[in-house]
LOSEVO-680759 format. One record per residue: x, y, z of N, C-alpha, C in turn. Coordinates in steps of 0.05 Angstrom, whole numbers, plus 5000, padded with zeros to 4 digits. Example, Ala and Ser with C-alpha at 12.3 -4.5 7.8 and 13.67 -1.06 7.14 Angstrom:
BEGIN
526448865156524649105156526449345156
525749555142527349795143525850015157
***
This chain:
BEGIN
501649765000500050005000501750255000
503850245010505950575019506950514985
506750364976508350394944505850574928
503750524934502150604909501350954929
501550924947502851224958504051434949
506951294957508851454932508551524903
507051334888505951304864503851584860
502151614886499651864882500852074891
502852084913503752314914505752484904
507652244890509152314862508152444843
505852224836503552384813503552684822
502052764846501152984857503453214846
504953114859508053324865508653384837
508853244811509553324785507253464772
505253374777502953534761503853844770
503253834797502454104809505454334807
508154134798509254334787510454354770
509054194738508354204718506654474709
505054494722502354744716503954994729
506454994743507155244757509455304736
510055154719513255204714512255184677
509355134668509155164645508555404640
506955564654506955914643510356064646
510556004666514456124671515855944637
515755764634517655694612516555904584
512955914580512256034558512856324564
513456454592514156714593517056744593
518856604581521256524582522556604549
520056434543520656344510521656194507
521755964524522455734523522855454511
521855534481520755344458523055274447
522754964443522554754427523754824395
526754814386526754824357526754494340
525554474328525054174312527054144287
528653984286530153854267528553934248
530254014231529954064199529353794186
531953584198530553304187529453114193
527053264220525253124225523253044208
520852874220517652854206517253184191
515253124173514753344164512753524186
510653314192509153324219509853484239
511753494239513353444278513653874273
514453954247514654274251512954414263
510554364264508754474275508754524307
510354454316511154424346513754514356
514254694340516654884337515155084360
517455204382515955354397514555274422
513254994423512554884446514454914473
513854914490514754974516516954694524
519954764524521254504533522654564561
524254394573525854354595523554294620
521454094613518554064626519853824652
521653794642523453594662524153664683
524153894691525053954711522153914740
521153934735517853794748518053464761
519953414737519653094734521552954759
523553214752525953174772524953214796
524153524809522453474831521153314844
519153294827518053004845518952774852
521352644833521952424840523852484863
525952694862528252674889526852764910
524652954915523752984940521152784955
520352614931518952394936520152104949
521552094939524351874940525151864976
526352234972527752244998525752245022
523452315021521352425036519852165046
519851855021518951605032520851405049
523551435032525451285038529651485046
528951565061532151655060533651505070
536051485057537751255055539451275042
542751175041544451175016543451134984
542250944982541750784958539351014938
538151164963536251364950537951614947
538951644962540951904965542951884937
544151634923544151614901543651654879
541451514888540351544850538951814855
538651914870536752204872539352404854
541852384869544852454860544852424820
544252164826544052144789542052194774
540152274782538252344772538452674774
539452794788539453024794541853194770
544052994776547352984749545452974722
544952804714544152744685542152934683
540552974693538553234683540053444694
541353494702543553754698544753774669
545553574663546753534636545353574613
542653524620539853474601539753804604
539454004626538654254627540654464610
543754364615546054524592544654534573
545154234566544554194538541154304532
539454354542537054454536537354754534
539154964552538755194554540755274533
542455144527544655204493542455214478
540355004469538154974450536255244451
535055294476533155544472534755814477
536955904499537956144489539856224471
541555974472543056024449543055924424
539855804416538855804392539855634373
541455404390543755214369542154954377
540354824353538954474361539754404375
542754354369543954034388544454124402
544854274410546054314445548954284452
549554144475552254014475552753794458
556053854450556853564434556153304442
556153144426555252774438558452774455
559752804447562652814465562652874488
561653134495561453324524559353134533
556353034525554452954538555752634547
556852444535558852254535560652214550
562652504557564052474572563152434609
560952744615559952704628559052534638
556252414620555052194626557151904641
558751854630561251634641562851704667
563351884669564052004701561851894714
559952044720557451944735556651654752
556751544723556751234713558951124734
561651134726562950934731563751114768
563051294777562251354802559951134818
558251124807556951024822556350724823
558350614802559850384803561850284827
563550424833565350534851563950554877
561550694884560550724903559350484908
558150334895556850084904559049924907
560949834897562749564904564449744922
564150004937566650074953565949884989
568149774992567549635019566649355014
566549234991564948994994567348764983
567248514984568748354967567848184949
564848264942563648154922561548314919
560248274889557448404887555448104869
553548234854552447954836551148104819
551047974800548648014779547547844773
544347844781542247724775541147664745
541547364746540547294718537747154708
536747294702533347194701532546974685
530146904687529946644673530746394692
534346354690534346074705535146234736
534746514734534646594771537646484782
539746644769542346464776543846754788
545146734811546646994826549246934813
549647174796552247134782555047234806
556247214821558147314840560747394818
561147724832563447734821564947834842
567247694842569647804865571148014858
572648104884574048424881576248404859
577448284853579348234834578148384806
575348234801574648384774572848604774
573348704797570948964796570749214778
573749164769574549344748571549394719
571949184708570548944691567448984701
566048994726563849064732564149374729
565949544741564449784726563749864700
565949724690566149874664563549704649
561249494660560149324654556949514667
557149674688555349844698555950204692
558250184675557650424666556650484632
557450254622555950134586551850204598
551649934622549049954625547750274625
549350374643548150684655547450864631
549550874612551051094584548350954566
547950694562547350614540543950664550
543550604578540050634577539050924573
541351144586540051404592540051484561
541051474549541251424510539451334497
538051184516536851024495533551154505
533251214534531151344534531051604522
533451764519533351984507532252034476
532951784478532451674434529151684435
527951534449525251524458523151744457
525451894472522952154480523152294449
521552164435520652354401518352444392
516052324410513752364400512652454434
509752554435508552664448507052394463
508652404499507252284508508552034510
511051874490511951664492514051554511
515051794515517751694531516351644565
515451924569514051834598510751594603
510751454580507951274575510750974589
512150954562513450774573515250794604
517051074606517550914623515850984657
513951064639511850994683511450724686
510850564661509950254657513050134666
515050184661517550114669518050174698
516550314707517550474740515250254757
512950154748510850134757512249814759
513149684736514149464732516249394767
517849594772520649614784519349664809
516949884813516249884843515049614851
513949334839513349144853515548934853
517248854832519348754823520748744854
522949034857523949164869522949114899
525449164924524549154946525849404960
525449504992526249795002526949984992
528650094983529350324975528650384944
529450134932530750134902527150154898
525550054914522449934901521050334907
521750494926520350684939521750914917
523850864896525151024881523150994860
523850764849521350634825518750704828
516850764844514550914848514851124844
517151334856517651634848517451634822
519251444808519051544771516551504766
514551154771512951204766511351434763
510251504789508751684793509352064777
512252064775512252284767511652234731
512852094722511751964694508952054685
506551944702504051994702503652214709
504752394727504352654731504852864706
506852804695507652974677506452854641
505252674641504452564624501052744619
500352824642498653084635497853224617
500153324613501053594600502453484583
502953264572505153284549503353014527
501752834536500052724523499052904490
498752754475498652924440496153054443
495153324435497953464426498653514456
502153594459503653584488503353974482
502453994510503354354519505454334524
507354174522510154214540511353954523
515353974532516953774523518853764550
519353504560521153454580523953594578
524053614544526453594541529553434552
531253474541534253324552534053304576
532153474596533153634627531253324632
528453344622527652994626528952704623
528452774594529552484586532052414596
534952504601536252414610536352374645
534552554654533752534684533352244691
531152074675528851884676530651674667
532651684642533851524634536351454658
537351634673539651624689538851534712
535651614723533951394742533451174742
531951114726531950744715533650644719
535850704705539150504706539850494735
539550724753541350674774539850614795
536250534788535150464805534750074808
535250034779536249764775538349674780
540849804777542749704793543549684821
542749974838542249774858540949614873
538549544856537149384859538649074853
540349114841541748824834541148674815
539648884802537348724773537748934752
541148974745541749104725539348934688
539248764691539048584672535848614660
534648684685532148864684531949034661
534349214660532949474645533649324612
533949114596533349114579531148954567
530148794588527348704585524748794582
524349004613522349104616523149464594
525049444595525349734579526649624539
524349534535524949394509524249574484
522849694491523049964473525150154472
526550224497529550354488530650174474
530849904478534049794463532749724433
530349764428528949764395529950054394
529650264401529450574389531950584388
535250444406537250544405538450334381
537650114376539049914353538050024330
535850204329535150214302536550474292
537250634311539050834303541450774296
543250574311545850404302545250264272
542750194271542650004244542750184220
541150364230540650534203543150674191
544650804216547550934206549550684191
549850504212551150244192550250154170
547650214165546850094136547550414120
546850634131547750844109550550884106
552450804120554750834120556850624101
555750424105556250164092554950084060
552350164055551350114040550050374014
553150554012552150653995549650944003
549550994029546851154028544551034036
543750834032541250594028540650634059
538550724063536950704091535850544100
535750314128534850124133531550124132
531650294155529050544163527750664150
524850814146524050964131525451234143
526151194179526951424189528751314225
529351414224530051274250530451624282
530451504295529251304319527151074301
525750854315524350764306521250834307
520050954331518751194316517351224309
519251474290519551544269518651424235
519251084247519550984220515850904221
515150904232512850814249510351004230
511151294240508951544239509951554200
512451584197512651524160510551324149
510351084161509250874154505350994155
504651144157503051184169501451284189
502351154211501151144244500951414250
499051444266499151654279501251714307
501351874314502251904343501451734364
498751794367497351654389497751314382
497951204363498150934351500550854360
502751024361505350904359505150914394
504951034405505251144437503450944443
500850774434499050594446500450294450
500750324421502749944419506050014425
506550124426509750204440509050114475
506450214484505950274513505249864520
503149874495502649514497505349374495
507549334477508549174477510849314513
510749384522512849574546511149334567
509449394566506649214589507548954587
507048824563507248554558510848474564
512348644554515348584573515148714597
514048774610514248814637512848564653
510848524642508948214652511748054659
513448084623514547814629517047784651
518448134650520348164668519848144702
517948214707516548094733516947844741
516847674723515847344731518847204722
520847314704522847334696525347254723
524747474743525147614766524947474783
521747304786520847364811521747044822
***
C-alpha cells in the first residue's frame, strides 16, 4: 500500500509543478526548435514549451527522499539530479542560444561516464563481492573484488547506454514518459526497500507529467527529462541488483537505440541505402502511416507485455 502512495503523491508533486513552471517556461520563450530533418509533421511544434523535466525531477528526488532516505536513495536521487543537469546545459544552449543540438555527443558522453562509473565505485566500495542477477534460470552471478574493474566498466555501458536510449525515445508526444511509468510501475513491485520506493517516484512522476505532454503535448521534457528518467531507471536497477532488468522491461529503448545504430551502419556501409524509413524507430512508424497516438499505444502495449514478462522473469 505505501508503494502506490508514493505513486499518488509523486503523481501529485509533478502535476502540480508542471502547471507552475509551464506559464514561467512560455514567459521565458522557452520553445522547442525541431530538426529540419525531422517528420514533416513534427514542425508544427516548433515553439512548444521545453525543459518540462524539471517537474519530473522534483517529484521524483523529493518523493524518494521524503518515503525512503537512505544511501541507495540519496544516490540515485544524485544521478538523477547529474544527468538532468546535463539534460538542462544541453536544453538551455538549445533555447537561448538557439543552436538544436546543444552540447556535443562528446561533452554529453563524457559527462555521462563520470557519473556512471562513480556510482559503480560507490556500490562495490567496501564489499568483496557483488552479483548480477540472471533471470529466467534465477542464477546469482558473483563477482569478486579482483574483477570489479570489469563490473564497472560493465555498469557504466548499462548506465550510458540506457539514459541514451531513453533519450532516443522521448520523440513523439507522450511516449517516453507512457513507457517509462509502465517501466517504474514494473520496478516498484519487482523491486524491494529503497530501490522499490525510488521506482514509484519515477512512476508516479511519469503519470504526473504525462498530463501535459500527452498529443497534442503543451510542453516537452526535454534533455533536462529524458536524460533525468533515463539516468533513474539505470541506477535504480542497479542497485537493485537487477541491472538485467532494464533491457527486458525497457524493450523499447533497446528497439529505438538499435535502430538508430542500424540505420547509420546500413547508410554508411551501403552506399546511402536507409534501413528505416526514418529512425529512431518511431519515426519509421508515423512515415509508415501511424499516427502519434498509435505509435505511443502499441509502443505502451508491447512495454506492458515485457514488463508482465520481466516480473515473473525476476520473481
Amino acid at each position: 500500500m505505501s508503494k502506490i502512495i508514493v505513486i499518488i503523491v509523486s503523481l501529485a508533486v509533478c502535476a502540480i509543478a508542471t502547471a507552475i513552471e509551464l506559464p514561467m517556461l512560455r514567459r521565458l520563450k522557452a520553445g522547442q526548435s525541431i530538426r529540419e530533418e525531422g517528420p514533416e509533421s513534427h514542425k508544427s511544434k516548433s515553439g512548444t514549451p521545453t525543459m518540462g523535466g524539471i517537474a519530473i525531477i522534483i517529484a521524483i528526488v523529493a518523493c524518494s527522499l521524503a518515503f525512503s532516505f537512505s544511501k541507495e536513495t540519496v544516490l540515485c536521487c544524485l544521478v538523477t539530479l547529474v544527468y538532468g543537469g546535463i539534460g538542462f546545459i544541453d536544453d538551455y544552449i538549445k533555447v537561448v542560444k538557439k543552436r538544436n543540438l546543444g552540447l556535443t555527443a562528446k561533452q554529453k558522453l563524457a559527462l555521462q561516464v563520470i557519473v556512471a562509473i562513480f556510482v559503480a565505485i560507490v556500490k562495490t566500495w567496501g564489499k568483496d563481492s557483488v552479483s548480477i542477477f540472471i533471470p529466467f534460470i534465477k542464477y546469482d552471478l558473483v563477482i569478486g573484488k579482483m574483477f570489479f574493474p570489469l563490473y564497472w566498466i560493465f555498469i557504466a555501458f548499462v548506465m550510458v547506454a540506457m539514459t541514451n536510449a531513453v533519450n532516443l525515445t522521448d520523440g513523439l508526444d507522450g511516449l517516453a514518459v507512457s513507457v517509462t511509468a509502465l517501466v517504474g510501475l514494473c520496478f516498484t513491485f519487482l523491486f524491494t526497500g529503497a530501490s522499490a520506493v525510488f521506482a514509484a517516484a519515477i512512476c508516479g512522476a511519469c503519470f504526473g507529467f504525462l498530463i501535459f505532454n500527452h498529443h497534442p503535448a503543451m510542453l516537452f521534457m526535454g534533455d533536462t527529462g529524458s536524460l533525468a528518467l533515463g539516468g533513474a531507471v539505470a541506477a535504480c536497477a542497479i542497485l537493485a541488483d537487477k541491472e538485467l532488468a532494464l533491457p527486458i522491461a525497457g524493450i523499447i529503448y533497446v528497439a529505438e537505440a538499435l535502430s538508430v545504430i542500424i540505420q547509420v551502419y546500413v547508410f554508411k556501409t551501403q552506399n546511402g541505402r536507409r534501413f528505416f524509413r526514418m529512425a529512431p524507430l518511431h519515426h519509421h512508424f508515423e512515415l509508415g502511416g501511424w499516427s502519434e497516438t498509435k505509435v505511443v499505444l502499441v509502443f505502451s502495449l508491447v512495454t506492458e507485455i515485457a514488463c508482465i514478462i520481466t516480473y515473473f522473469a525476476f520473481k
